[in-house]
N, C-alpha and C positions, 0 to 999 in steps of 0.2 A: 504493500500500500504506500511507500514510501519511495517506489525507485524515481518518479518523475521529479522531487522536491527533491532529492540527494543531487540527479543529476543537473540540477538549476542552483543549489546550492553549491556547489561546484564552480559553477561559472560566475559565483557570487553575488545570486539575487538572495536576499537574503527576508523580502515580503512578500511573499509567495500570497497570493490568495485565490482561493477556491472559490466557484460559483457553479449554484444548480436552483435548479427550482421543481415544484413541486402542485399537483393541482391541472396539471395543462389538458388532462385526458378527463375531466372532471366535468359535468352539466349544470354545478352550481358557483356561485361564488367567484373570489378572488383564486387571480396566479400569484404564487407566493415564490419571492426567492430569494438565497441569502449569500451573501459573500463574508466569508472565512479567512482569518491570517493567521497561523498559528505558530508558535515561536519556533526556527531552526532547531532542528533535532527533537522533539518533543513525537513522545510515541503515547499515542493516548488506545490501549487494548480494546478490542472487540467494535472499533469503529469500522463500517459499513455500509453499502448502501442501505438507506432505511428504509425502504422496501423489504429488506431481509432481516432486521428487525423486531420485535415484540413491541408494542407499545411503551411498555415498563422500561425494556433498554433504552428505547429512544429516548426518555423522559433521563435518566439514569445517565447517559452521553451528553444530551443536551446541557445541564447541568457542568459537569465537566468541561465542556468546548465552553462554554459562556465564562465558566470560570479561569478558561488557562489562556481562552484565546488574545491575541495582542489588540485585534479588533474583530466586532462582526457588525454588518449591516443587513439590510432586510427590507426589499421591497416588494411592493403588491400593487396590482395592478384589479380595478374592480369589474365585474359582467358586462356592464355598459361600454366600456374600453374596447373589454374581449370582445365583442359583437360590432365595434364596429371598424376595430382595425386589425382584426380577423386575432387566434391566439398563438400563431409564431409570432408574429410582433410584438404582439401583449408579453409573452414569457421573456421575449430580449427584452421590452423594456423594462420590467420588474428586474431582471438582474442587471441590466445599467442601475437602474435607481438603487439595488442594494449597494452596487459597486461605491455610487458615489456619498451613501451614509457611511462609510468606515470610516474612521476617524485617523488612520494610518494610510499616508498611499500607498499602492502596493507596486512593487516593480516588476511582477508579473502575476498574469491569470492562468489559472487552469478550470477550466470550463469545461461543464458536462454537453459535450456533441452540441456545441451554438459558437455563435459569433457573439463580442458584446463591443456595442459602438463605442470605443475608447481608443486611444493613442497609446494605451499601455501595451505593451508585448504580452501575446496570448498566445493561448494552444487548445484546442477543442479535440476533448478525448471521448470516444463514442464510449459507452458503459463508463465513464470516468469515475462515477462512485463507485463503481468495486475495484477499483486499480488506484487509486487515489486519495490517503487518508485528509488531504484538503479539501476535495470535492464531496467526498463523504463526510465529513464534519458537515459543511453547508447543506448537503441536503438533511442531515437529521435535524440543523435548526429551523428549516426550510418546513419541513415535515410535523414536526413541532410545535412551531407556530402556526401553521395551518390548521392541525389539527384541535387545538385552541380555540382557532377563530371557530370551528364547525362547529362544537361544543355550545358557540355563545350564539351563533344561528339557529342553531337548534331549539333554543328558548324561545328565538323569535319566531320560528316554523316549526312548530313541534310535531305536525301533522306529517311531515315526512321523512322523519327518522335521519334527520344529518349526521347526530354524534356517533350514529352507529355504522352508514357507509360512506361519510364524508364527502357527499355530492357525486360521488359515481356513479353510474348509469345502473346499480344491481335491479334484481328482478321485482324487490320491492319499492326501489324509487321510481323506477318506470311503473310500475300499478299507481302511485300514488302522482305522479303525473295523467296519468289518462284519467285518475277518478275527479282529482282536483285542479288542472292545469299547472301551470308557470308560476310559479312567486315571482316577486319585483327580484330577487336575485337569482333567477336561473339565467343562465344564455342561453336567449332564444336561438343566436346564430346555430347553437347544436341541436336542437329540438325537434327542429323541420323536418330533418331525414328518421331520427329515429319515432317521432308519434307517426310518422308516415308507414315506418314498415310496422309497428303495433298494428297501424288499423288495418293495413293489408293481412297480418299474420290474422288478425277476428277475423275480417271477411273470409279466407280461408278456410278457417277453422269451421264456419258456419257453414 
């Protein structure tokens, strides 16, 4: 998880920061993403993509990287955004905007498989959170904080179960869209194709 920061460390950047985000495949809400710098040599165990993860680890990491890291920032981007400047763009720009809350410049990115509009020297590593304990840090704060936010939408929409599958398309968020529509924070730009094939799959079924 270390070899890309050794070998940049090397060449003597020594603010490496990670950026990933979190959310992008999601029907509800904010893209969340977070940029990481975390001090040369610093081996922090069992960090991961947080997809592979428990909850409890994530929570348990988080903690940890918030406490050792030298900076973290964290941007979000809200549905309204994502709809209307489609969600590759929305995901760059929530990790521009985390980029530019850190409170340390960084001398270089390492980015999960994206480009981020900056002048800084990057590198875009496709799976970069499982090969990358900088990328992987930012995605568990990323993840983290998202899953936060769902938590407190979830009070506000309790009708649709967000705490439990954080805005992703499961088989019970899609029933509870066909029974009740769109809340003010779904993306509608996602919506079209999948109540589209729902009603095709009834007409079918019928």
């Amino acid at each position: 998880m270390l070899q890309y920061e050794q070998d940049l460390w090397k060449m003597n950047y020594t603010r490496i920061a990670g950026i990933d985000e979190v959310g992008r495949g999601c029907l509800f809400g904010d893209v969340v993403a977070a940029a990481v710098i975390l001090p040369c040599g610093l081996i922090i165990e069992e960090v991961n993509d947080s997809k592979k993860l428990t909850a409890k680890k994530r929570e348990e990491l988080y903690a940890q990287i918030m406490d050792q890291a030298l900076a973290v920032g964290i941007g979000m981007v809200d549905c309204a955004t994502i709809d209307s400047i489609n969600i590759k763009q929305a995901a760059r720009l929530a990790m521009k905007q985390a980029l530019e809350r850190l409170t340390i410049r960084p001398d270089y990115l390492l980015v999960d498989a994206e480009k981020v509009d900056t002048s800084i020297r990057q590198l875009a590593i496709v799976h970069g959170d499982t090969v990358s304990q900088s990328i992987a840090a930012a995605s568990i704060v990323a993840k983290v904080t998202r899953d936060r936010m769902c938590e407190q939408w979830d009070k506000q929409y309790p009708e649709y179960g967000l705490a439990k599958h954080k805005g992703y398309a499961t088989k019970h968020h899609r029933a509870k869209l066909r029974e009740l529509g769109p809340s003010p924070l779904h993306r509608k730009s996602f919506l079209g194709k999948l109540l589209q094939e729902e009603k095709e799959q009834l007409t079918f079924d019928l």
